[in-house]
N, C-alpha and C positions, 0 to 999 in steps of 0.2 A: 504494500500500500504506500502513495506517495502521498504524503502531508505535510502543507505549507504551512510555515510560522510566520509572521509578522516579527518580522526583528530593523527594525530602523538606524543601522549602525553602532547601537550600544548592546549589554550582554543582556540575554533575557532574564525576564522575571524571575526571583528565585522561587518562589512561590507557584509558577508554571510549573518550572523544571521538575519542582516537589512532586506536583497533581501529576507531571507526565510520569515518574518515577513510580509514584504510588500506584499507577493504571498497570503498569509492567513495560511499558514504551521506553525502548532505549532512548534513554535521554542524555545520557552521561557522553557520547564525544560534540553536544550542542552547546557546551558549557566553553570552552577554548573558541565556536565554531564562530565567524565573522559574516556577515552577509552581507553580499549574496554567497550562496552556497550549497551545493548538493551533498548530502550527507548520508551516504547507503548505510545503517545497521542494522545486520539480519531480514526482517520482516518491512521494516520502516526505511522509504530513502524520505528524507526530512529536506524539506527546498527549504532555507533563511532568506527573504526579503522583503523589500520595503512592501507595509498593508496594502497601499495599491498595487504593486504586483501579484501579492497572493490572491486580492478578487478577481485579479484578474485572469490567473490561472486556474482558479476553482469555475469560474465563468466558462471557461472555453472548455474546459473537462480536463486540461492538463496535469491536475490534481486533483487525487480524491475528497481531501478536503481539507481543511485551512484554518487555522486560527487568529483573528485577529481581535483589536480592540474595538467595542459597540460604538467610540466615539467614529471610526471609519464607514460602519453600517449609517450612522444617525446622517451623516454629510452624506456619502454617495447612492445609498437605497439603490442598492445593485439587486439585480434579478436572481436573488441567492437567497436558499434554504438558513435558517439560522437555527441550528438542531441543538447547540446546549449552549447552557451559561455556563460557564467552567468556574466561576466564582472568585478566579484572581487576579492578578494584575488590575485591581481595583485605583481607577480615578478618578476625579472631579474634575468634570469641564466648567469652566466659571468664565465669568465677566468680571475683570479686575482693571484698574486704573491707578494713576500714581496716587500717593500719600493725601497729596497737594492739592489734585483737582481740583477745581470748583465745576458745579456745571456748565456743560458745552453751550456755549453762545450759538452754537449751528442749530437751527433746524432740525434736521439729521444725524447726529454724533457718527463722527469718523471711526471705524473701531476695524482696528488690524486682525489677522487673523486667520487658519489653517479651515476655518471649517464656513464660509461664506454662506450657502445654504442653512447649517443647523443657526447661526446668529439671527439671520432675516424672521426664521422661523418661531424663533423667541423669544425675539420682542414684537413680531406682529402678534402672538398672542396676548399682550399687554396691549396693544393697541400702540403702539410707538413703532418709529420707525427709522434705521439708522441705515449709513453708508459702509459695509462691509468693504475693507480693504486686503486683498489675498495677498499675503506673503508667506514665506516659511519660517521667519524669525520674526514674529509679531510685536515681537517687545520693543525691538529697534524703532518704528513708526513712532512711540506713546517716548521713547527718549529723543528724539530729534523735533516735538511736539507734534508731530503732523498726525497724530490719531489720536481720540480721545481716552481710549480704553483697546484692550483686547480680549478675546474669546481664545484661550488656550485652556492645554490640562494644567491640572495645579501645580505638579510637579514641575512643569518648564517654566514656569513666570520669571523672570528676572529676579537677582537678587542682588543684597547690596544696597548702591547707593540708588540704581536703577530699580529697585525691588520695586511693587504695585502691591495693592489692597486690595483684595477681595469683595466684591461688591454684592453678586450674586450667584446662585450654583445654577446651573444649565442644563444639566444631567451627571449622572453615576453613571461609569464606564467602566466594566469589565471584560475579559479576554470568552469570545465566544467560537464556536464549532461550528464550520459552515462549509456549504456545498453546493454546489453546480448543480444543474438540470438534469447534464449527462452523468453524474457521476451519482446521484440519488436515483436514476433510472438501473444504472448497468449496476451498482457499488451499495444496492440495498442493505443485503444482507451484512454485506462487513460493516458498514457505518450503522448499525446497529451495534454490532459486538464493539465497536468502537464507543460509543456512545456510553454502551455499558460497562466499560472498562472504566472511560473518566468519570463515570458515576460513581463508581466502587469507590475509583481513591479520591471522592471528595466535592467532583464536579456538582452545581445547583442542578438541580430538576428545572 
């Protein structure tokens, strides 16, 4: 079976590695392993790459199936099965701004940020409505002043002198089990036994 991780240039969760350990999935040469990267042990060849790549190859059947974080589902709402919670690499996506702010004189508030879609989405539900700015380093905009706030996970906000306040939470994002069309068609039966293995060692219902 081939299974995608979401690994974004840094080492995975240890708390994945845990839940993949405790299912019985060789997890142990993913701990040293860099991504991108193919990683055949035994029964499992394990793909590392950036979240959008792994939808994208659960998408097309290239993998059986894929793990990544709900904040990736919440933004892109890909044409993909989402079969477990796996219950870790828990984060918060927030709205946070500097210390200092006051409120934005714009109409719109400028607000930097990786997930353009989930932002629009949640403060139109409040009935507001702001100018999402896409970058990959959101924090830069709100230190150069040119964004009022940004929409990232809590863990990457800036810290220091550049640090930002937390304003509001946006969602709970944990690491989920997911799968193609072709691969829930042809790959039934194992992404069940799959299913129920990350259950055993801990995975949510």
């Amino acid at each position: 079976m081939r299974l995608a991780l979401a690994c974004e240039g840094a080492a995975l969760p240890a708390d994945l590695l845990e839940l993949l350990a405790a299912a019985g999935l060789p997890e142990a040469p993913l701990r040293a392993a860099v991504s991108p990267a193919l990683v055949l042990v035994g029964e499992v060849e394990w793909l590392l790459a950036p979240g959008a790549d792994v939808l994208a190859v659960c998408l097309c059947g290239a993998a059986d199936a894929g793990i990544v974080g709900k904040d990736l589902l919440l933004e892109h709402e890909p044409d993909i099965y989402e079969l477990l919670d796996l219950g870790v690499a828990r984060q918060r996506l927030v709205y946070a701004t500097s210390a200092s702010a006051a409120r934005s004189a714009r109409q719109r508030p400028r607000l930097a940020t990786r997930y353009p879609r989930v932002t629009r989405r949640h403060f139109a539900a409040s009935g507001r409505q702001v100018e999402p700015l896409t970058l990959s380093a959101p924090g830069l905009l709100v230190a150069l002043g040119f964004a009022d706030g940004v929409i990232e996970l809590e863990h990457l906000l800036p810290q220091g002198e550049d640090a930002l306040v937390v304003r509001e939470q946006v969602a709970v994002c944990s690491a989920r089990l997911v799968a193609g069309r072709q691969a829930r068609a042809l790959q039934g039966a194992g992404l069940a036994k799959l299913i129920d293995r990350l259950r055993e060692g801990g995975g949510d219902t």
